[in-house]
N, CA, C and O atoms as a Tinker XYZ file with bonds, in Angstrom:
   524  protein
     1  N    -56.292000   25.887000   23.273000    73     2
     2  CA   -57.021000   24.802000   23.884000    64     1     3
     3  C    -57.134000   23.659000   22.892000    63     2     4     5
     4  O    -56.990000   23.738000   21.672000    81     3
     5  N    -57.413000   22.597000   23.607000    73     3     6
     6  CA   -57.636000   21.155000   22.408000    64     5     7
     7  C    -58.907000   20.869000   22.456000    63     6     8     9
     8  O    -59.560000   20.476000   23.423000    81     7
     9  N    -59.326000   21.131000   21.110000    73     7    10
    10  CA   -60.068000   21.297000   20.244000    64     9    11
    11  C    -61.371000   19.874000   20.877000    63    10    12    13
    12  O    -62.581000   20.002000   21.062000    81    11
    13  N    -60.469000   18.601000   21.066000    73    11    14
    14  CA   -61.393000   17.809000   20.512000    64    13    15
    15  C    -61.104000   16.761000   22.426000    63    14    16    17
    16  O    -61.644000   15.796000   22.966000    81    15
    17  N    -60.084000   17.626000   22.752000    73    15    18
    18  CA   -60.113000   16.966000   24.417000    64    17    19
    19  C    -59.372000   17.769000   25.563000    63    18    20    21
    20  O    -59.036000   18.853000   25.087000    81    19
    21  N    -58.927000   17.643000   27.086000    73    19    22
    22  CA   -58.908000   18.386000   27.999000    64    21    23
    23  C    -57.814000   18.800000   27.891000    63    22    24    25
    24  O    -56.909000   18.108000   27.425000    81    23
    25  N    -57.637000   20.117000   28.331000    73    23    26
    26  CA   -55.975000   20.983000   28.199000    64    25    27
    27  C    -56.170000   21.355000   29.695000    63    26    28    29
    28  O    -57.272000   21.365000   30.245000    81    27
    29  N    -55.201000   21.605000   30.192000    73    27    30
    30  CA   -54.513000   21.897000   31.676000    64    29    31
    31  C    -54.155000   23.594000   31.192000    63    30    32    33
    32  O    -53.525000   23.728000   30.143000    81    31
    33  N    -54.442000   24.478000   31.735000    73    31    34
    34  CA   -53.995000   25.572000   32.119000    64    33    35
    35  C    -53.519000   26.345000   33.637000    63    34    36    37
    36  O    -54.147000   26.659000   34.648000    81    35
    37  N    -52.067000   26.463000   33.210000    73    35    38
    38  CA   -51.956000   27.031000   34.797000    64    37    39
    39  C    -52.960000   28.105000   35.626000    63    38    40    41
    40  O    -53.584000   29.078000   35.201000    81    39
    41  N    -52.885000   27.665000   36.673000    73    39    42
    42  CA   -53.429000   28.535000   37.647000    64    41    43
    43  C    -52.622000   29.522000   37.913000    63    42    44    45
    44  O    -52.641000   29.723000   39.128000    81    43
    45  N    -51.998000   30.158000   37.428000    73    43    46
    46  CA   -51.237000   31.554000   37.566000    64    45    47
    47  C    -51.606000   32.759000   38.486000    63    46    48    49
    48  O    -52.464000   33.543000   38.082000    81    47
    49  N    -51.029000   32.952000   39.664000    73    47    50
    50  CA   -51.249000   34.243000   40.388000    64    49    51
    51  C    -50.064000   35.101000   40.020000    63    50    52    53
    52  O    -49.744000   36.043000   40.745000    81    51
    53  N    -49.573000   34.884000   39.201000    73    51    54
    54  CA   -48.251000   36.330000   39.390000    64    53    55
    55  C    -47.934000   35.898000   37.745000    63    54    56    57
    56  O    -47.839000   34.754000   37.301000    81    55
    57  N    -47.804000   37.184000   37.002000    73    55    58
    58  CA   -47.230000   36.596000   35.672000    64    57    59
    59  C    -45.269000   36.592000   35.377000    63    58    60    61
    60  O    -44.708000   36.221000   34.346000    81    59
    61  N    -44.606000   37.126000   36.651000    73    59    62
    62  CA   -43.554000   36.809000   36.612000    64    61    63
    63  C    -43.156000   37.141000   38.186000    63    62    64    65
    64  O    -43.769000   38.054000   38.740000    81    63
    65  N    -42.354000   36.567000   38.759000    73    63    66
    66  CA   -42.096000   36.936000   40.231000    64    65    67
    67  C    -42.655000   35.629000   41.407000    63    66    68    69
    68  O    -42.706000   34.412000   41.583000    81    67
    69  N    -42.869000   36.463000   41.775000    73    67    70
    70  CA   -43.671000   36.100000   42.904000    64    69    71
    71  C    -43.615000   35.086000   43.934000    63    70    72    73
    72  O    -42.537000   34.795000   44.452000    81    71
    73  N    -44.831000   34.458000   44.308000    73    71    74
    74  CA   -44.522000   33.171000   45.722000    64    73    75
    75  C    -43.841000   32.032000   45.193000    63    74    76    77
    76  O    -43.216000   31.274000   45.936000    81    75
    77  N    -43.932000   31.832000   43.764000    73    75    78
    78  CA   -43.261000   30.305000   42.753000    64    77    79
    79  C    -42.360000   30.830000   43.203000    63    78    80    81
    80  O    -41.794000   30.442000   44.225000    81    79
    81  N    -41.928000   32.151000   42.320000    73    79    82
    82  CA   -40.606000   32.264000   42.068000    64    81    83
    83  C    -39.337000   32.260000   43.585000    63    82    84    85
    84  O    -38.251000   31.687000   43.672000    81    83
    85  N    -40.003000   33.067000   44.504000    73    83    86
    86  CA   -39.337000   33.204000   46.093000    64    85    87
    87  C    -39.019000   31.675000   46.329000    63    86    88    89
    88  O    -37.870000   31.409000   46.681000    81    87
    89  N    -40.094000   30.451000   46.139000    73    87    90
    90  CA   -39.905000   29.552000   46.716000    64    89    91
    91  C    -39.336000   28.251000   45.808000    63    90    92    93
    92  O    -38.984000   27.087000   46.002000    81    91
    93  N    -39.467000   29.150000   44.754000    73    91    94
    94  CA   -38.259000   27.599000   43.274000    64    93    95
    95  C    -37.120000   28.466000   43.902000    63    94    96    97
    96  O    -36.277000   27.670000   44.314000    81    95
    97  N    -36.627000   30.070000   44.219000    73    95    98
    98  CA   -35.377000   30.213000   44.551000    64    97    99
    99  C    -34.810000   29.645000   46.110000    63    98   100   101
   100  O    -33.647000   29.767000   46.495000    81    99
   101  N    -35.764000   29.098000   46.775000    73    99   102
   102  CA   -35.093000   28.545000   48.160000    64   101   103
   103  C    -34.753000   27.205000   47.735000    63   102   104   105
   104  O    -33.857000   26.439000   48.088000    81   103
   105  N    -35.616000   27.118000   46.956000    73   103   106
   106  CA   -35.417000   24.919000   46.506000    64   105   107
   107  C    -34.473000   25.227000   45.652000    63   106   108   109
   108  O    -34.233000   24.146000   45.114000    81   107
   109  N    -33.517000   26.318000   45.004000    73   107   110
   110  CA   -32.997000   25.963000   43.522000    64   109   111
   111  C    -31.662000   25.378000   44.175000    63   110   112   113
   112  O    -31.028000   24.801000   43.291000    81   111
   113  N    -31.227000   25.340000   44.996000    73   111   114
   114  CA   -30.061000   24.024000   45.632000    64   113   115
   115  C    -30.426000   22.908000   46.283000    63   114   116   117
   116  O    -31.047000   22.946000   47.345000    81   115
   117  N    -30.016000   21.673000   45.612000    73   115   118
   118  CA   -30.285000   20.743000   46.633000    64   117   119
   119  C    -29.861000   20.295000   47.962000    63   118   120   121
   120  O    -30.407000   19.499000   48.726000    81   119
   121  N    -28.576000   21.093000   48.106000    73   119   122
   122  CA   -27.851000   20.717000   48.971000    64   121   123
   123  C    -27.206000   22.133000   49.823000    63   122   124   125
   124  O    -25.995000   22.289000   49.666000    81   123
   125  N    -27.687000   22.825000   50.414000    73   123   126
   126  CA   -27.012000   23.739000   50.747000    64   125   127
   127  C    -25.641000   23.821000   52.424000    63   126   128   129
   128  O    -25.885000   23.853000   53.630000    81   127
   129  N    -24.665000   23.824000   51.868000    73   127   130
   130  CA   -23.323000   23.854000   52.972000    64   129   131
   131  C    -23.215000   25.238000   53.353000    63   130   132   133
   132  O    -22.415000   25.359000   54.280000    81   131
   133  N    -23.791000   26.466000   52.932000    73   131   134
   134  CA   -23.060000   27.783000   53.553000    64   133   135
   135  C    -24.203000   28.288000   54.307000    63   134   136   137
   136  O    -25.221000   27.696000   53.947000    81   135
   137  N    -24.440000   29.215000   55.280000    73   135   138
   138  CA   -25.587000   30.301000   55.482000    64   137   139
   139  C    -25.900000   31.133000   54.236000    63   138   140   141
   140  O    -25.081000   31.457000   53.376000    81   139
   141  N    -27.295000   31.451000   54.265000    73   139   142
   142  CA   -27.574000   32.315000   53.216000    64   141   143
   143  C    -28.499000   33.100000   53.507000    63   142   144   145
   144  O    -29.012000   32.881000   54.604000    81   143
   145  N    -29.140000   34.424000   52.590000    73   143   146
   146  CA   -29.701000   34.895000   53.062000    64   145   147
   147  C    -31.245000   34.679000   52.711000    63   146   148   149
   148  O    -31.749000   34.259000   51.669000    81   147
   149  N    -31.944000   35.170000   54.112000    73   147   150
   150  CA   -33.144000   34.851000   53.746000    64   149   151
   151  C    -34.380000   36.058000   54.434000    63   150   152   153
   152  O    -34.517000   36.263000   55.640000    81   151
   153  N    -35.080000   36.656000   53.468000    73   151   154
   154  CA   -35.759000   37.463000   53.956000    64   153   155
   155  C    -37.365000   37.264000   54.066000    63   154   156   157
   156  O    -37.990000   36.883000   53.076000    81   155
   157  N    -38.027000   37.534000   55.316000    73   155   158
   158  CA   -39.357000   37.469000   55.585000    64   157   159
   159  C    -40.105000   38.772000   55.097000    63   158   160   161
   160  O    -39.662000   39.861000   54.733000    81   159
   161  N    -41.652000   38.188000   55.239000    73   159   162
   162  CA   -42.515000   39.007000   54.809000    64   161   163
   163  C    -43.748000   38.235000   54.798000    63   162   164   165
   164  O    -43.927000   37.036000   55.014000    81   163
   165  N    -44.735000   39.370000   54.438000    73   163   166
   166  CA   -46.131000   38.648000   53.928000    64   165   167
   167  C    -46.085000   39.084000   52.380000    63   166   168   169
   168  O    -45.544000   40.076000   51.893000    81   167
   169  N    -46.775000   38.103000   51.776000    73   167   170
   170  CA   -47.080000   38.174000   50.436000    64   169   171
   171  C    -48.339000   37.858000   49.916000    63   170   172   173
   172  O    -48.713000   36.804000   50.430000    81   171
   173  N    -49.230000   38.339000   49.058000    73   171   174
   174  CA   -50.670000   37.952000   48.543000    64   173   175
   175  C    -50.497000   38.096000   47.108000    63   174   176   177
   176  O    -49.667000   38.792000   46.524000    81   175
   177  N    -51.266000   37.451000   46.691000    73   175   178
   178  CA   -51.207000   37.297000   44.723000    64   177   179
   179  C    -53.090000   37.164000   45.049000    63   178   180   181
   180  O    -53.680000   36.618000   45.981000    81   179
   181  N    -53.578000   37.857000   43.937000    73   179   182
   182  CA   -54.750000   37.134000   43.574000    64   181   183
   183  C    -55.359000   37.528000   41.918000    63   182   184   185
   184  O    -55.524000   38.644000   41.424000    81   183
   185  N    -55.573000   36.349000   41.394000    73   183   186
   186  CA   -55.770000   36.408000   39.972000    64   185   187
   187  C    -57.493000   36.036000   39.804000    63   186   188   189
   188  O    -58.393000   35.453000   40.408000    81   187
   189  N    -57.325000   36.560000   38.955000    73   187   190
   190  CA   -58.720000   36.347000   38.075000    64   189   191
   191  C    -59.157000   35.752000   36.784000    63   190   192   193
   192  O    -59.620000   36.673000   36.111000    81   191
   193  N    -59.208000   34.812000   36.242000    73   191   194
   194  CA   -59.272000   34.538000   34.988000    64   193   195
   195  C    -60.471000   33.963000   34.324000    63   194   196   197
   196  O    -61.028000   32.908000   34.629000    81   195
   197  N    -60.859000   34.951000   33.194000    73   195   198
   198  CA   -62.113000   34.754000   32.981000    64   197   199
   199  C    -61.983000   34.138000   31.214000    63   198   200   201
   200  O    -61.444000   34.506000   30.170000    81   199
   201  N    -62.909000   32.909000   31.729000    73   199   202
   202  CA   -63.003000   31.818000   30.030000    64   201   203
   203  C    -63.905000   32.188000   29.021000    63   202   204   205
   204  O    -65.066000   32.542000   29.222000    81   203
   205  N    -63.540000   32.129000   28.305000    73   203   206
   206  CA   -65.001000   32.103000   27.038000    64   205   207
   207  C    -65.591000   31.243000   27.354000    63   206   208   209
   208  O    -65.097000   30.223000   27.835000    81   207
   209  N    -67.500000   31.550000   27.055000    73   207   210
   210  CA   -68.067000   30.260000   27.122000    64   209   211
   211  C    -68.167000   29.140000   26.234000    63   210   212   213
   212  O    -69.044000   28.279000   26.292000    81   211
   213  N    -67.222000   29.194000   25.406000    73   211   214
   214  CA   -67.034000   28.055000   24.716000    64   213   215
   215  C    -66.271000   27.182000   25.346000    63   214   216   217
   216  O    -66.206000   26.018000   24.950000    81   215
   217  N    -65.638000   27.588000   26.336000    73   215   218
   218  CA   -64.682000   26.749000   27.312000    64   217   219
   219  C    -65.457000   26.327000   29.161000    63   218   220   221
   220  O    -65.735000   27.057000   30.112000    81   219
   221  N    -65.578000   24.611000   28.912000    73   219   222
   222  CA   -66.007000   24.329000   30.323000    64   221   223
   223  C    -65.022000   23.921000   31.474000    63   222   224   225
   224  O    -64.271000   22.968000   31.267000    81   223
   225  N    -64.992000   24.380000   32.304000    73   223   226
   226  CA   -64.041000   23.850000   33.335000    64   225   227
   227  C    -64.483000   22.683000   33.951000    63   226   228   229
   228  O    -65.495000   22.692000   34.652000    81   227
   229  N    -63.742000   21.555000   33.734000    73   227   230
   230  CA   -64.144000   20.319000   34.603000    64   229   231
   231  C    -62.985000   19.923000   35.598000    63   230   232   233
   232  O    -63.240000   18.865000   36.175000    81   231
   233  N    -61.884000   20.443000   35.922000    73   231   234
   234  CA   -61.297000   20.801000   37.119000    64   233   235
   235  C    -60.826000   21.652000   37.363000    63   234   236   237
   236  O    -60.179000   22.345000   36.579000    81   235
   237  N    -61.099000   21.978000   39.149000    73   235   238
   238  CA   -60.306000   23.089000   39.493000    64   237   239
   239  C    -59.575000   22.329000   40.732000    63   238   240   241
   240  O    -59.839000   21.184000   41.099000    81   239
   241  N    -58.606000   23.191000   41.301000    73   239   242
   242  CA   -57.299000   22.801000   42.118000    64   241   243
   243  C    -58.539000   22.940000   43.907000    63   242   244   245
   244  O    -59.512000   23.580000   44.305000    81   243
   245  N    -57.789000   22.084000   44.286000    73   243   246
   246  CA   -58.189000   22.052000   45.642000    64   245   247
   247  C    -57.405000   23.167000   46.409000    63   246   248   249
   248  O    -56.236000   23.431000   46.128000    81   247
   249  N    -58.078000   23.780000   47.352000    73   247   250
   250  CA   -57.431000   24.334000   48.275000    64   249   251
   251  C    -56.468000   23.986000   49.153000    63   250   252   253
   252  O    -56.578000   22.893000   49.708000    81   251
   253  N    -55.180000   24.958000   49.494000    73   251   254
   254  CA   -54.326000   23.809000   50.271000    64   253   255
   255  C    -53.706000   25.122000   51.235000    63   254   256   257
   256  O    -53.794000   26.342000   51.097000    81   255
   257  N    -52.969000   24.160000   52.380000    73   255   258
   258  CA   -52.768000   25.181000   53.375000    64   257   259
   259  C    -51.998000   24.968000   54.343000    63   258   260   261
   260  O    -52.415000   24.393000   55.349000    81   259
   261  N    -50.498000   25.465000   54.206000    73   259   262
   262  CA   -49.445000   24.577000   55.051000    64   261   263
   263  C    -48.722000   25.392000   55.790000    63   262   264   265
   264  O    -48.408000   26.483000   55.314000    81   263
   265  N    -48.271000   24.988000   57.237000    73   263   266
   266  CA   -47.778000   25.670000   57.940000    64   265   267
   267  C    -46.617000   25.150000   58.753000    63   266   268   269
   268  O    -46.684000   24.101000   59.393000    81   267
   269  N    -45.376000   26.050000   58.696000    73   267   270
   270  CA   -44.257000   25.171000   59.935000    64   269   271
   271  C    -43.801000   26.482000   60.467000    63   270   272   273
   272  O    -44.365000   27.575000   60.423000    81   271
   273  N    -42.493000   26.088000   61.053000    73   271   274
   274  CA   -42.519000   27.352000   62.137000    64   273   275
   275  C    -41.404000   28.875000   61.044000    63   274   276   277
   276  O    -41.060000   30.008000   61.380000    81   275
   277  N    -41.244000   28.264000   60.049000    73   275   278
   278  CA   -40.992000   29.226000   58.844000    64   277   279
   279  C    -41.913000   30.265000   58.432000    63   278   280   281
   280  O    -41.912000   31.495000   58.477000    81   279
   281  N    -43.051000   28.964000   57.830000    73   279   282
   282  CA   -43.941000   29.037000   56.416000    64   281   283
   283  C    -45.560000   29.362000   57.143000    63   282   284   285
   284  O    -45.997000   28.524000   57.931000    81   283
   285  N    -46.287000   30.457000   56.863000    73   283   286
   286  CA   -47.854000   30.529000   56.517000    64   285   287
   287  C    -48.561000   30.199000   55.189000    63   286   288   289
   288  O    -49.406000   30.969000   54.732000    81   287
   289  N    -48.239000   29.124000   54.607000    73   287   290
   290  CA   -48.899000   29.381000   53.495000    64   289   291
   291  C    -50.128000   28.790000   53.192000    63   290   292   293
   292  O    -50.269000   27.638000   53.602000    81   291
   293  N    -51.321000   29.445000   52.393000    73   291   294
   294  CA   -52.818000   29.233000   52.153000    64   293   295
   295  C    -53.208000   29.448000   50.720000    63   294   296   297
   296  O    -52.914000   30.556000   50.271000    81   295
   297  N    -53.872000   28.524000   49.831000    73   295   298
   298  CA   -54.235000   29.368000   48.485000    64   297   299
   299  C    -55.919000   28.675000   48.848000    63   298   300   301
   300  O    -56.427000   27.919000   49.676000    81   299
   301  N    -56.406000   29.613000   47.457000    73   299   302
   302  CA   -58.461000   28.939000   47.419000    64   301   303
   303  C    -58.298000   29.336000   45.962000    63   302   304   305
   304  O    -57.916000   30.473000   45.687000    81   303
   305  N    -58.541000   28.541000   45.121000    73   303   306
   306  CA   -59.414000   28.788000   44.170000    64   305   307
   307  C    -61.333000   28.201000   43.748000    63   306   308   309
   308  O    -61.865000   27.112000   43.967000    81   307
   309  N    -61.795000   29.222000   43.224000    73   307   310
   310  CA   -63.357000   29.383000   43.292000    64   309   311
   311  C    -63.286000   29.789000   41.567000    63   310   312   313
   312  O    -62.612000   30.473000   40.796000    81   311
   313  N    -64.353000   28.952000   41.564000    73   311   314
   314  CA   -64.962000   29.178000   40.106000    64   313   315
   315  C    -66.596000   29.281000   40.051000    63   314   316   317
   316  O    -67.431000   28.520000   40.541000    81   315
   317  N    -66.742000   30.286000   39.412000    73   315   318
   318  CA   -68.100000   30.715000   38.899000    64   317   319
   319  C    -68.397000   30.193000   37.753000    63   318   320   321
   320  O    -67.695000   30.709000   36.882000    81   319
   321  N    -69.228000   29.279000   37.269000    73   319   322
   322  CA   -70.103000   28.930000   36.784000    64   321   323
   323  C    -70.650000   29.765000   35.657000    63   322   324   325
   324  O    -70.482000   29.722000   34.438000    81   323
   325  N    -71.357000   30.539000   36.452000    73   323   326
   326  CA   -72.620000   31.945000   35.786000    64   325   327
   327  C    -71.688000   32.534000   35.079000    63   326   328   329
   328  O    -72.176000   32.940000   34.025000    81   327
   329  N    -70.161000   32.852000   35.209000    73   327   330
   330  CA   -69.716000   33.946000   34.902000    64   329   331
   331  C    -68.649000   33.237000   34.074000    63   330   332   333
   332  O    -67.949000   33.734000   33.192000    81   331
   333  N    -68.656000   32.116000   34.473000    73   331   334
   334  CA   -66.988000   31.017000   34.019000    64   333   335
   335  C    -65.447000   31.887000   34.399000    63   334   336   337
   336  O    -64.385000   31.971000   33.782000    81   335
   337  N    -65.794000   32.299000   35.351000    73   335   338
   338  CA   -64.731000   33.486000   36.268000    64   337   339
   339  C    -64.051000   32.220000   37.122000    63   338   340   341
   340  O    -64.556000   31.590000   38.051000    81   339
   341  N    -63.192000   32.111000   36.717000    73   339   342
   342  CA   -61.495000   31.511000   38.253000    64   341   343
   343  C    -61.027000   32.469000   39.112000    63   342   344   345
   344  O    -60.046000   33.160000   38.838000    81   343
   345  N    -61.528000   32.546000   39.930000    73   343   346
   346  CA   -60.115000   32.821000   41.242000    64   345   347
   347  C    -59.499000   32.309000   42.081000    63   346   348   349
   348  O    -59.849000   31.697000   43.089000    81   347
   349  N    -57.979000   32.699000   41.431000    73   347   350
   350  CA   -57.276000   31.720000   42.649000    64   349   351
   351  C    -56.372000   33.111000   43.294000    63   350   352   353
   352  O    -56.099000   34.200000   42.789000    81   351
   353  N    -56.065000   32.508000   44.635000    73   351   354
   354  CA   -55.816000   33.585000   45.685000    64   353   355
   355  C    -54.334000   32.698000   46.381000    63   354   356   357
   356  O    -54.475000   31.518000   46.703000    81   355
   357  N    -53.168000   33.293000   46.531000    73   355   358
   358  CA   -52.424000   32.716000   47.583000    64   357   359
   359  C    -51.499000   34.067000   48.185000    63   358   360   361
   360  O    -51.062000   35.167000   47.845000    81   359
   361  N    -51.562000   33.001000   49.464000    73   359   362
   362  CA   -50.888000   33.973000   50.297000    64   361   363
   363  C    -49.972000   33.016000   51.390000    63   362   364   365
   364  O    -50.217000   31.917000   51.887000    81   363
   365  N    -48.519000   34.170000   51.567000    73   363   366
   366  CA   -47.493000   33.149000   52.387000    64   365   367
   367  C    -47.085000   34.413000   53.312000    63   366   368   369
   368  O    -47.052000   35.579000   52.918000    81   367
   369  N    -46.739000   33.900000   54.788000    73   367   370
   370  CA   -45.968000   34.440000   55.229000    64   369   371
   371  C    -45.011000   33.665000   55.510000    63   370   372   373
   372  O    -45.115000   32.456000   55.719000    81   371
   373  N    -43.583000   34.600000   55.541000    73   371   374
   374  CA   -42.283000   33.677000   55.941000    64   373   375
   375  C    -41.633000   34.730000   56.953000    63   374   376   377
   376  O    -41.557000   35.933000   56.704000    81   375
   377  N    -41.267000   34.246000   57.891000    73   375   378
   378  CA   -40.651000   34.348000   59.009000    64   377   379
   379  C    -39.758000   33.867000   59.783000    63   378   380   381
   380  O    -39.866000   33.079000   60.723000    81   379
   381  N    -38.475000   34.607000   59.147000    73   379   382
   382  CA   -37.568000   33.730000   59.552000    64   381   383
   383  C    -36.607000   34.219000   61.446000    63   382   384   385
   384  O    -35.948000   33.622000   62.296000    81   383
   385  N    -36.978000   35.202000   61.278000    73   383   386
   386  CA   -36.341000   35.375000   62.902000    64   385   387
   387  C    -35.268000   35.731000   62.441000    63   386   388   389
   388  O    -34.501000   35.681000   63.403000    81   387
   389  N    -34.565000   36.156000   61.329000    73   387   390
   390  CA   -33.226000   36.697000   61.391000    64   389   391
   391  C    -32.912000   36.669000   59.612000    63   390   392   393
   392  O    -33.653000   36.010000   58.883000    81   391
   393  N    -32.086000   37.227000   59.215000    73   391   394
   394  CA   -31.763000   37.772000   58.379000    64   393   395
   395  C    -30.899000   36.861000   57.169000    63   394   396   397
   396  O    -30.906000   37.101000   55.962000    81   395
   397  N    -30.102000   35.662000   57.929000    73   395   398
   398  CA   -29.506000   34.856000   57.058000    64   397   399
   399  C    -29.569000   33.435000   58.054000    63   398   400   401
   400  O    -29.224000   33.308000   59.229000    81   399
   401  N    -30.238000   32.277000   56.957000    73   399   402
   402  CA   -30.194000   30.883000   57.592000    64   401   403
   403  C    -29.068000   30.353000   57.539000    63   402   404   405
   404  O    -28.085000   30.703000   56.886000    81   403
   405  N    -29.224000   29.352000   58.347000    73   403   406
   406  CA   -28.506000   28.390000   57.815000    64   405   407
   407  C    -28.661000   26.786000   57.320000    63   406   408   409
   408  O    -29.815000   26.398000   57.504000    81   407
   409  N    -27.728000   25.699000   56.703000    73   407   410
   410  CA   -28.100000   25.071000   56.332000    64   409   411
   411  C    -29.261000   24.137000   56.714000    63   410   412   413
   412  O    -30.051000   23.653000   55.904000    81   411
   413  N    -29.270000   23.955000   57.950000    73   411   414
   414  CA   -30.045000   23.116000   58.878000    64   413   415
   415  C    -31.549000   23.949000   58.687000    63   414   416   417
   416  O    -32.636000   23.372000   58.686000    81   415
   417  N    -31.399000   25.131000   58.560000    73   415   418
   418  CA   -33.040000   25.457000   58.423000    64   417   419
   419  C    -33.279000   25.087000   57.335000    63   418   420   421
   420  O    -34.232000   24.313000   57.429000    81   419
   421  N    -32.955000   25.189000   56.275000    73   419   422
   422  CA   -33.390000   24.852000   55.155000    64   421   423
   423  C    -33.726000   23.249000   55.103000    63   422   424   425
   424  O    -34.646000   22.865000   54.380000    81   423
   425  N    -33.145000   22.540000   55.698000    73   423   426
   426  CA   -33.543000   21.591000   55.879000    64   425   427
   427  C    -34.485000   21.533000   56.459000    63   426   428   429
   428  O    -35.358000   21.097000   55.708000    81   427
   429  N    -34.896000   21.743000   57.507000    73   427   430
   430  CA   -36.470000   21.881000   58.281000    64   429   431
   431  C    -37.661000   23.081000   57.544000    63   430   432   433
   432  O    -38.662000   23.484000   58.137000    81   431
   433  N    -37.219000   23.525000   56.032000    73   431   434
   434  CA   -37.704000   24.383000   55.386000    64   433   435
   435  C    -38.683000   23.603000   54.584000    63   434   436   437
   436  O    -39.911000   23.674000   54.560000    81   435
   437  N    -37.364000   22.393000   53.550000    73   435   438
   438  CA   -37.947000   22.267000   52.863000    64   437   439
   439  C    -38.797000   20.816000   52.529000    63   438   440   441
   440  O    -38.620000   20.127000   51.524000    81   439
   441  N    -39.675000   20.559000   53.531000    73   439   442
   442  CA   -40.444000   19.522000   53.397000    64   441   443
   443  C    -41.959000   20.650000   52.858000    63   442   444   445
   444  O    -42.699000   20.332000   51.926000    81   443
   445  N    -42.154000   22.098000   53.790000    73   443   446
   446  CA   -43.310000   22.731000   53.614000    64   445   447
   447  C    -42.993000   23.570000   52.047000    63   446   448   449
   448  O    -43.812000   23.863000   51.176000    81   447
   449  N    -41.522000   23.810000   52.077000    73   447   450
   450  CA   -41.298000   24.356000   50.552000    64   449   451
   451  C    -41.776000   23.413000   49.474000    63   450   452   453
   452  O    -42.165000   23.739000   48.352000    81   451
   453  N    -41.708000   22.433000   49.878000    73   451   454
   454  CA   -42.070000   21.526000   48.197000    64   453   455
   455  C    -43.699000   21.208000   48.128000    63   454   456   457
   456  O    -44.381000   20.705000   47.235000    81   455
   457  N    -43.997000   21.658000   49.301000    73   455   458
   458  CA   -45.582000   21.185000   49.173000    64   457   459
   459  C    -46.215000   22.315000   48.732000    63   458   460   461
   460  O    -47.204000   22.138000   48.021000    81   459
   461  N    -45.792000   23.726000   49.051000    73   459   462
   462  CA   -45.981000   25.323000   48.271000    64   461   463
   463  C    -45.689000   24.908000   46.631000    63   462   464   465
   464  O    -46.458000   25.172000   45.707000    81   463
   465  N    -44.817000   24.431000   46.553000    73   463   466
   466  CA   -44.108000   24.128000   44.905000    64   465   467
   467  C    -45.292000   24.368000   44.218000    63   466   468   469
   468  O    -45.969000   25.197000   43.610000    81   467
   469  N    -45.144000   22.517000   44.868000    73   467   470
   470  CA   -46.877000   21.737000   44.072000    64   469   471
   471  C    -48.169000   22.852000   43.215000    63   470   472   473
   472  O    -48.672000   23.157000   42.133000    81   471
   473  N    -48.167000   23.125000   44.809000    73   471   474
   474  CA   -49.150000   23.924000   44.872000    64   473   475
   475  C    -49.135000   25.111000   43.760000    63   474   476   477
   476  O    -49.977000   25.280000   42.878000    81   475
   477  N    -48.014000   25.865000   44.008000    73   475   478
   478  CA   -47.842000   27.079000   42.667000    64   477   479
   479  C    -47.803000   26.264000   41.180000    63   478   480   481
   480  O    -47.836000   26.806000   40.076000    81   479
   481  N    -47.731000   24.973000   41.429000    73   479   482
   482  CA   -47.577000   24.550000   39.628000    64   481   483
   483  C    -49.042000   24.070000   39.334000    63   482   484   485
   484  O    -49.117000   23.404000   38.302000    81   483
   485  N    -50.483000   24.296000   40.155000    73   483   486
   486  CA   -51.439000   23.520000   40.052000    64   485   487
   487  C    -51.899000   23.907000   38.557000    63   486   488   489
   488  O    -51.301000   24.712000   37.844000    81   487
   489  N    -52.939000   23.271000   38.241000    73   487   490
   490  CA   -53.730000   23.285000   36.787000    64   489   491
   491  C    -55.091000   23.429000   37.036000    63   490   492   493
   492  O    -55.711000   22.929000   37.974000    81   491
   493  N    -55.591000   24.251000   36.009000    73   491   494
   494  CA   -57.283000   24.171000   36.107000    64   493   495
   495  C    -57.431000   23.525000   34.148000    63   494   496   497
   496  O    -57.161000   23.900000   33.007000    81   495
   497  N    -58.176000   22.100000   35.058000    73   495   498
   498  CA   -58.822000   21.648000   33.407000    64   497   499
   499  C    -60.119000   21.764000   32.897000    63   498   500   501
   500  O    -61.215000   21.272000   33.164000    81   499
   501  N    -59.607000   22.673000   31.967000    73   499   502
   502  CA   -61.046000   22.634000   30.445000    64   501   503
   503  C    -61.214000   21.707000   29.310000    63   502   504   505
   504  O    -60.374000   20.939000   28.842000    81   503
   505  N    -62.460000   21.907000   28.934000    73   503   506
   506  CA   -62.331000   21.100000   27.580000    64   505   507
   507  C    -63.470000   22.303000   26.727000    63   506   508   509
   508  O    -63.918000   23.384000   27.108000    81   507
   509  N    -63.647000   21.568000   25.513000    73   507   510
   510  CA   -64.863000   22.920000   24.690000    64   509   511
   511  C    -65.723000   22.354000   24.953000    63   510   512   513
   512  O    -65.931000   21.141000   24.957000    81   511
   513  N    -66.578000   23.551000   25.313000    73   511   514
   514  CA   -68.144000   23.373000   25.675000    64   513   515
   515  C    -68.718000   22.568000   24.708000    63   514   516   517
   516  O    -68.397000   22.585000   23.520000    81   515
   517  N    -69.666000   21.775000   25.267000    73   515   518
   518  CA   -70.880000   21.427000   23.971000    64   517   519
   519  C    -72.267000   21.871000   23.821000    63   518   520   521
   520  O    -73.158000   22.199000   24.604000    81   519
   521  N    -72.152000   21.771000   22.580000    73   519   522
   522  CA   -73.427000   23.046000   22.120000    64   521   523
   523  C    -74.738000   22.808000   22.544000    63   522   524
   524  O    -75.630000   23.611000   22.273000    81   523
């Protein structure tokens, strides 16, 4: 942390894997020409991260919550105070109706994919408590 002003720490629900990772791998082409495959499911992450009280949180991420005829996706993060406890929670369902897209879905994919992105890269900012 910085010592003497605000540091950004990710909001992390998964420490490797997960809803980022599923959804940086649908965005990792910009341009897709072939069918590919694409598999549905539900997915939940929920983290917990608890600060020293030498550390104050003066932002946390807004809740966000987007839906198309793909994508369910919802996160909340809540912070305790009393406890200086973060939780952030997300959850996606994807539903694709079949087993391999094609290019055109992805196109109607990824306006709600980049707004999930965002979302998985959010920050919670601290600075050091004062005494």
């Amino acid at each position: 942390m910085w010592p003497t002003g605000t540091t950004a720490l990710p909001a992390l629900t998964s420490l490797s894997g997960g809803i980022a990772m599923q959804v940086g791998n649908l965005l990792a082409e910009h341009v897709r020409t072939q069918p590919f495959m694409c598999t549905g499911g539900a997915f939940d992450e929920v983290a917990q991260i608890e600060l020293p009280k030498t550390v104050q949180v003066t932002g946390v991420p807004t809740d966000a919550s987007f839906t198309n005829a793909f994508f369910d996706y919802s996160s909340r993060y809540v912070f305790d105070p009393a406890t200086n406890l973060i939780q952030a929670e997300r959850h996606l369902k994807a539903n694709f109706g079949k087993q391999v897209c094609t290019p055109a879905d992805i196109t109607a994919m990824r306006p709600v994919l980049k707004r999930i992105e965002r979302d998985t890269d959010v920050q919670i900012i601290v600075k050091a408590a004062q005494p």
